[in-house]
N, C-alpha and C positions, 0 to 999 in steps of 0.2 A: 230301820230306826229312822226318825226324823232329826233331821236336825237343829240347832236350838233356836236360828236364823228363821226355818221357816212357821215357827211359832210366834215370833213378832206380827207376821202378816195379818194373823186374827188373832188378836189378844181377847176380843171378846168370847172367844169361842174357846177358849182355853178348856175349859170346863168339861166339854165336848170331848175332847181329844182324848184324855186321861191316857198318854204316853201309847196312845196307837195313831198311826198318820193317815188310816182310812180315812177318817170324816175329814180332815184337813185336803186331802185330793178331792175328797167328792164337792165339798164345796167349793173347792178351783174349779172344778170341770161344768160344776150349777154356771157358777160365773163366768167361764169363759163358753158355755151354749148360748146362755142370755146375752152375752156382748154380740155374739154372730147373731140373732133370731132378730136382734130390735130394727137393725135397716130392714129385714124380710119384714115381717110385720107392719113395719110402715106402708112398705112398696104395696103388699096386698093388700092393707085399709086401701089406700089410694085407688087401686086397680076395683076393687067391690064396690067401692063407692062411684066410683065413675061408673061404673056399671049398671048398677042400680039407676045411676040417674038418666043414664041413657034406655033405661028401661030393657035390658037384655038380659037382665037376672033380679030376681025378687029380692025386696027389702030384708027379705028375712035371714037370706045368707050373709049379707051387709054385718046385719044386726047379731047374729051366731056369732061370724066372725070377730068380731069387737070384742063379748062377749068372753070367748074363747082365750083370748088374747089376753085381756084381763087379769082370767083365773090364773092363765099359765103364769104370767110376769108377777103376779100379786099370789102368789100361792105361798111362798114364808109370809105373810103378812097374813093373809087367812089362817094359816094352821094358826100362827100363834093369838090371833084374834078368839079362834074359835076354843083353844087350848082353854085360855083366860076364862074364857064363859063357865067352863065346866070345871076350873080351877085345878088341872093338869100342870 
């Protein structure tokens, strides 16, 4: 059972919950991957990109990269984007 404390932390999500505390861990765990992944993902823009320009690797992994990056970081924001569209 959760407790009532850790239901303040997403009030928004309330709804979500409906007195099971799975979604409330999984969206701890979305959030603490995304805190660890965002200095990686920088380091590697950085690293692709100097690379690229040093001309040792193609633009196109640069540009995957970034890409990639993106969807993963911006993926709640997509579903619920695309959700909207088809009025889910």
């Amino acid at each position: 059972m959760v407790s009532q404390t850790s239901f303040a932390e997403f009030p928004a999500n309330l709804d979500l919950i409906a007195g099971d505390g799975r979604v409330l861990i999984s969206l701890d765990l979305q959030t603490n991957i995304l805190a660890w992944l965002t200095p990686v993902a920088v380091i590697l823009i950085m690293v692709l990109g100097g690379m690229a320009m040093a001309n040792r690797s193609s633009w196109g992994w640069a540009i995957g990269a970034v890409s990639g990056i993106a969807i993963a970081f911006g993926a709640p924001q997509i579903v619920t984007w695309v959700r909207g569209m088809f009025g889910v």
